[in-house]
Backbone as ProteinMPNN parsed JSONL, in Angstrom:
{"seq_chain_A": "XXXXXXXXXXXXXXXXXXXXXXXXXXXXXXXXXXXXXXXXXXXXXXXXXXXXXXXXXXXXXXXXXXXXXXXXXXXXXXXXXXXXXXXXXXXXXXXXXXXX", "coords_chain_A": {"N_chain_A": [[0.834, -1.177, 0.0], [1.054, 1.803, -0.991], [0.543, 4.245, -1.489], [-1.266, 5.845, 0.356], [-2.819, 8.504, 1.082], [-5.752, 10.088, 1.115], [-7.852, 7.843, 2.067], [-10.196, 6.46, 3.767], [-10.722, 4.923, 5.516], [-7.563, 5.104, 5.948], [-7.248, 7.07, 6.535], [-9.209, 7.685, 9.127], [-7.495, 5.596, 10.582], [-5.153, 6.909, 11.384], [-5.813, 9.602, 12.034], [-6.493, 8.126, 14.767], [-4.57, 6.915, 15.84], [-2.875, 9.105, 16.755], [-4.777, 9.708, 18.449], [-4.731, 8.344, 20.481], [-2.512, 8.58, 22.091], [-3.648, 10.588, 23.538], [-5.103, 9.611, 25.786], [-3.151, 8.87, 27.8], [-2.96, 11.682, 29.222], [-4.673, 11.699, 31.315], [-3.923, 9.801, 33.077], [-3.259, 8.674, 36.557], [-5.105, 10.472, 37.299], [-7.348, 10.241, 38.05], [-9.694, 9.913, 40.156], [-9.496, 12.62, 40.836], [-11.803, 14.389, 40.054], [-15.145, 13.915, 39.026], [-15.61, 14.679, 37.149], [-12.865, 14.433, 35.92], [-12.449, 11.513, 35.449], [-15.682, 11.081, 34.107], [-14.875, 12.653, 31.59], [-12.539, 11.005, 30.874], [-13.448, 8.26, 30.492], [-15.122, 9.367, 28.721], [-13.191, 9.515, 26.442], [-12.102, 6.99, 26.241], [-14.583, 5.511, 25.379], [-15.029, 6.269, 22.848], [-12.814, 6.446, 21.19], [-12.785, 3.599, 21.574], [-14.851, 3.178, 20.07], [-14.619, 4.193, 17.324], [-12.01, 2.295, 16.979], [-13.342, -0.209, 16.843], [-14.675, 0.449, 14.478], [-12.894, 0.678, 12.436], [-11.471, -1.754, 12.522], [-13.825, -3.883, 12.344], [-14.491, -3.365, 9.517], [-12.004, -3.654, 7.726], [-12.141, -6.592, 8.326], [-14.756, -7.734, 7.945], [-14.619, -7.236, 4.809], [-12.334, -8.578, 4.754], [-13.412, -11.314, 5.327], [-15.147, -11.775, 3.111], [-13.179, -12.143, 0.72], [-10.37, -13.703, 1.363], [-8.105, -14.311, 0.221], [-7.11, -11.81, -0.07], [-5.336, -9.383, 0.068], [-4.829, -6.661, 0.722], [-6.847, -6.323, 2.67], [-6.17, -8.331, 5.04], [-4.047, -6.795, 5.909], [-4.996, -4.917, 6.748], [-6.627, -5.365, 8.319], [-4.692, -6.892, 10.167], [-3.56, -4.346, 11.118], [-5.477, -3.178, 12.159], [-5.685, -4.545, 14.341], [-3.039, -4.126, 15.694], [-3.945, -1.573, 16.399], [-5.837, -1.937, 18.335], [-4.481, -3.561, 20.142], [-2.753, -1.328, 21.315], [-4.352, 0.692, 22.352], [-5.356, -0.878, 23.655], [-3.338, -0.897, 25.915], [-2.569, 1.812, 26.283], [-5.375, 2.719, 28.03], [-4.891, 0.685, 30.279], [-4.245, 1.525, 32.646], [-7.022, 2.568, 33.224], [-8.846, 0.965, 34.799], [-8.262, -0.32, 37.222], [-6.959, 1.806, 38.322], [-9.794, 3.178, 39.232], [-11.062, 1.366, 40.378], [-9.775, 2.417, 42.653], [-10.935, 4.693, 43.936], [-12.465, 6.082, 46.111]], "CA_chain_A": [[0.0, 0.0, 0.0], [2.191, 2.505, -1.112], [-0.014, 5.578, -1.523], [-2.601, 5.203, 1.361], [-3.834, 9.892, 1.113], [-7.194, 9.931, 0.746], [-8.404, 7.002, 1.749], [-11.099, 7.373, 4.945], [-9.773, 3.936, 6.902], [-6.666, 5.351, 6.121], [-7.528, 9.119, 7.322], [-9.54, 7.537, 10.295], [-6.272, 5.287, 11.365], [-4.132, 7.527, 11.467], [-6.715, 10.117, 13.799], [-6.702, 7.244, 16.371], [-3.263, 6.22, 15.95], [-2.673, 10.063, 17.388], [-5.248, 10.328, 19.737], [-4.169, 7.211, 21.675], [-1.419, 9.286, 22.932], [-4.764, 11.788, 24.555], [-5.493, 8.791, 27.43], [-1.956, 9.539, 29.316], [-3.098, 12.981, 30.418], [-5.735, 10.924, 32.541], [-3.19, 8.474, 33.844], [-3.098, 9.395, 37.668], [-5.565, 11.676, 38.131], [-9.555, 9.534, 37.492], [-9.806, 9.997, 41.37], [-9.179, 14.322, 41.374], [-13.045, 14.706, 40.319], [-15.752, 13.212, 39.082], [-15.154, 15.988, 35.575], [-12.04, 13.858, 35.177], [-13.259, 10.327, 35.281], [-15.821, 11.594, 32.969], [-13.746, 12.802, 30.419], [-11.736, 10.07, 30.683], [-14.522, 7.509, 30.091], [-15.933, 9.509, 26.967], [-12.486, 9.376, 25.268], [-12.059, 5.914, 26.08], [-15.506, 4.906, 24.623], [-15.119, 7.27, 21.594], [-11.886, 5.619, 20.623], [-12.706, 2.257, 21.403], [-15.872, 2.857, 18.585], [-13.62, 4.122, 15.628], [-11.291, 1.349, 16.638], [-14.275, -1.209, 16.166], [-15.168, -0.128, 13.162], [-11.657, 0.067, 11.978], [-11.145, -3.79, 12.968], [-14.73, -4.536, 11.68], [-14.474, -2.818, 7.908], [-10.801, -4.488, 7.353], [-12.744, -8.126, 8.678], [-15.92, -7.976, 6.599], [-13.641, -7.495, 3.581], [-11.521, -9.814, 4.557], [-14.221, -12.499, 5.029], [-15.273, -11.72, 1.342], [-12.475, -13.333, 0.168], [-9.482, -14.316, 2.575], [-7.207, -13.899, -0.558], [-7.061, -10.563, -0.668], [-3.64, -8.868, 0.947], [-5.154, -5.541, 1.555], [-7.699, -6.765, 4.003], [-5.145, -8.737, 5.547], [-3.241, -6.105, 6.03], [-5.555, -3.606, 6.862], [-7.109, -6.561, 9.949], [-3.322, -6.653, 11.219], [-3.245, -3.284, 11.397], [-6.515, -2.824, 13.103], [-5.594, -5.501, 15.821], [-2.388, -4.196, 16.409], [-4.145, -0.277, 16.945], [-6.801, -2.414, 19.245], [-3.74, -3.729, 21.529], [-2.072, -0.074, 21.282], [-5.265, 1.438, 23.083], [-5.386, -1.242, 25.482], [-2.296, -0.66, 26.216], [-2.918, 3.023, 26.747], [-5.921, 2.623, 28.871], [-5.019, -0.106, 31.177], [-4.407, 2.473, 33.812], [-8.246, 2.771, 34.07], [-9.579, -0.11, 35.806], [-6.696, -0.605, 38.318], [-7.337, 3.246, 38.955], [-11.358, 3.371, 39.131], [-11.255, 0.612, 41.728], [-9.013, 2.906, 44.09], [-11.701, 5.473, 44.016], [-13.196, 5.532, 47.246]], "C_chain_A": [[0.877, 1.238, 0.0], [1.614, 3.807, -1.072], [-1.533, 5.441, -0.856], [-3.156, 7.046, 1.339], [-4.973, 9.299, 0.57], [-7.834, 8.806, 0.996], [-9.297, 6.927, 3.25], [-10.651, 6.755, 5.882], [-8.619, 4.569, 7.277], [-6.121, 6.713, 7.31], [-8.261, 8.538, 8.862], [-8.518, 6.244, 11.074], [-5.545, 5.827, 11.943], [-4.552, 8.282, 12.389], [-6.108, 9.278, 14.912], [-5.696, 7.109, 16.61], [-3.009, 7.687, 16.968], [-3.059, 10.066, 19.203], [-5.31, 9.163, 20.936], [-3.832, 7.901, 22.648], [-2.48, 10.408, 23.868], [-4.724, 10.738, 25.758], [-4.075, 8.568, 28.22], [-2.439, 10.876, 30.254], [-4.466, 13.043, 31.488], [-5.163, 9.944, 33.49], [-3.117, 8.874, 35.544], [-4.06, 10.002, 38.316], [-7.441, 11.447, 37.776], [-9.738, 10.105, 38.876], [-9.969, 11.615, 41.874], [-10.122, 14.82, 40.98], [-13.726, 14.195, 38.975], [-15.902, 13.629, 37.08], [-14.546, 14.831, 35.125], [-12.328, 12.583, 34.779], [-14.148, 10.357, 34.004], [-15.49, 11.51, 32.07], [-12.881, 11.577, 29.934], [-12.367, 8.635, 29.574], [-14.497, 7.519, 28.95], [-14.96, 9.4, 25.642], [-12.188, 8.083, 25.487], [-12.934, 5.303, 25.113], [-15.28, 5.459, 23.061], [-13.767, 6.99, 20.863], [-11.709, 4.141, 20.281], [-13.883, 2.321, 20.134], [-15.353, 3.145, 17.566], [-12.46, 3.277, 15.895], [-11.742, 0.034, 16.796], [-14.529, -1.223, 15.189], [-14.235, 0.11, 12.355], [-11.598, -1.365, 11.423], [-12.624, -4.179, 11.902], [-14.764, -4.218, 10.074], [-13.297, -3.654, 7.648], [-11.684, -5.861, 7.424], [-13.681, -8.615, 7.74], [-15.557, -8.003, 5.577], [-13.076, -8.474, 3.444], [-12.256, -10.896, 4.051], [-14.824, -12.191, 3.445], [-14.612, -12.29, 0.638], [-10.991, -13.131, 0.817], [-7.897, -14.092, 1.315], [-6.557, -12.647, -0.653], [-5.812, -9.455, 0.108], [-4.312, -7.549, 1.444], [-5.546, -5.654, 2.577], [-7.284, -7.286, 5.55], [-4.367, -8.003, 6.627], [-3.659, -5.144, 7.247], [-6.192, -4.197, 8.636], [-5.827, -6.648, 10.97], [-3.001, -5.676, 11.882], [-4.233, -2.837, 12.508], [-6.206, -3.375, 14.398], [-4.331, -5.229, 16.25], [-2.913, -2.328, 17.493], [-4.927, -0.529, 18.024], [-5.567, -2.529, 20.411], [-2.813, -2.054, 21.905], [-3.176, 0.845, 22.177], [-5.545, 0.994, 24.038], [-4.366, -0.943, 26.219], [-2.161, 0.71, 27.115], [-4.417, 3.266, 27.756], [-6.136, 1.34, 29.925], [-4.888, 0.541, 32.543], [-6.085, 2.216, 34.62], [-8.98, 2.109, 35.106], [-8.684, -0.149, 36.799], [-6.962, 1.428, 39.374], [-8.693, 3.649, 39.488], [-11.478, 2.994, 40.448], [-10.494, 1.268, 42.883], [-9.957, 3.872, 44.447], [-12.521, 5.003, 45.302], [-15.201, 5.902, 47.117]], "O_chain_A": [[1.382, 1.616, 1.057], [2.342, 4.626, -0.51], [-2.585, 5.066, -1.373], [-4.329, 6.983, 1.707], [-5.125, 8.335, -0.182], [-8.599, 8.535, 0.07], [-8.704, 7.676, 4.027], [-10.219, 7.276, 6.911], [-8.351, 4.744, 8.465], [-5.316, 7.05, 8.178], [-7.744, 9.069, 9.844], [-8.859, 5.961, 12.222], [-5.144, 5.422, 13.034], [-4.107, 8.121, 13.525], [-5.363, 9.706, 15.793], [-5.504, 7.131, 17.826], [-2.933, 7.362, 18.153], [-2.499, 10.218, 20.289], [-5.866, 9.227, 22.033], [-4.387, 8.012, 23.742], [-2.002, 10.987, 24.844], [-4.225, 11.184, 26.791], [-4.112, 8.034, 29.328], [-2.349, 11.062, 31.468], [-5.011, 13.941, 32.131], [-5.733, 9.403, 34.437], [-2.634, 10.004, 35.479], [-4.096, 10.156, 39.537], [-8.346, 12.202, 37.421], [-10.08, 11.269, 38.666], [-10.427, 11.916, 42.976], [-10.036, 16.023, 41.226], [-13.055, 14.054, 37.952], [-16.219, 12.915, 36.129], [-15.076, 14.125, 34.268], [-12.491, 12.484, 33.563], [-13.728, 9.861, 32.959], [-15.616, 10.47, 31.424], [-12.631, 11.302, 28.76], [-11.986, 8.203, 28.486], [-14.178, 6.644, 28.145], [-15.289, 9.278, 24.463], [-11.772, 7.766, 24.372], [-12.479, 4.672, 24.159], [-15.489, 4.645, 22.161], [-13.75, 7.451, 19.722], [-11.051, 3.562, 19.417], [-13.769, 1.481, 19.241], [-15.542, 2.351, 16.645], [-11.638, 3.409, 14.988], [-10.932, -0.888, 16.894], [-14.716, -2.27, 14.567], [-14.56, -0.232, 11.218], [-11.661, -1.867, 10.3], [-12.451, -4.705, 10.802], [-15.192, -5.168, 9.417], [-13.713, -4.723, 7.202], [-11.951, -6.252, 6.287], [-13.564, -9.562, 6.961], [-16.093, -8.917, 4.95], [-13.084, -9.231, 2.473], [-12.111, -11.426, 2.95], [-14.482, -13.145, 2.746], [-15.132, -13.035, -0.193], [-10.553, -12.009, 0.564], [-6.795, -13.74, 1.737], [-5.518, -12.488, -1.292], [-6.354, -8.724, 0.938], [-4.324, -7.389, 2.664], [-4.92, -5.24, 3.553], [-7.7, -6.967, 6.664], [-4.1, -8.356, 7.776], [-3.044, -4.753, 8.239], [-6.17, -3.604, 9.715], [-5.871, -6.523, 12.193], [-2.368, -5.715, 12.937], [-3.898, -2.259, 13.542], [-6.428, -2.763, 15.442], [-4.041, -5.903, 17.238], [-2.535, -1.961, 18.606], [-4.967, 0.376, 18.857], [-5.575, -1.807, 21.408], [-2.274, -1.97, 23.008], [-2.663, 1.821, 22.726], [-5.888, 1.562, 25.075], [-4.63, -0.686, 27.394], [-1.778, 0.759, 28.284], [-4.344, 4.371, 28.295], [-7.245, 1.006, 30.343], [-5.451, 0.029, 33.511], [-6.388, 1.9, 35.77], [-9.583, 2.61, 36.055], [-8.815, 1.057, 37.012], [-7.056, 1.86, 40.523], [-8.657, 4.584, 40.289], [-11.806, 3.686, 41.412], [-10.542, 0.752, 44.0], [-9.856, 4.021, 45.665], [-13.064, 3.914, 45.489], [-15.961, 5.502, 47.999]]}, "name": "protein", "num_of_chains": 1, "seq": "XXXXXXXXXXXXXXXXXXXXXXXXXXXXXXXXXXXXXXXXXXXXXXXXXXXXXXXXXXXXXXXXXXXXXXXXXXXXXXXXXXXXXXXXXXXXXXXXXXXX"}
């Protein structure tokens, strides 16, 4: 995939791939009011849904025909941006539960 501009998966990968890096400036601080938590939450959920339907558009293709290298490609890519966000919000649960 050598010339991926313009392409919307491509344009909405690349978004998320960024705004991963937004759920650090929550790391620490779910517990300092009820605002932050919040916030925290809505960019969790709101990342984890454009990196469902990431994963799911690459998949449904794929399953179309299993031959097809883009799809492939495009499913590897999705599942590695899926462990890249867990990654970045594993803080939360571990943090939530300290909340008194």
């Amino acid at each position: 995939m050598s010339n991926r501009s313009g392409n919307p998966w491509e344009t909405a990968f690349a978004a998320l791939k960024v705004r991963i890096g937004e759920m650090a400036q929550y790391q620490g601080k779910l517990g300092e009011s009820s605002t932050m938590l919040a916030q925290c939450l809505m960019l969790s959920d709101t990342l984890g849904m454009i990196a469902h339907r990431l994963y799911v558009y690459a998949n449904l293709n794929l399953d179309e025909d299993n031959r097809v290298s883009k799809y492939q490609e495009l499913g590897d890519r999705a599942r590695m941006l899926y462990s890249d966000l867990g990654q970045a919000s594993a803080f939360m649960e571990p943090e939530i539960l300290t909340i008194p």
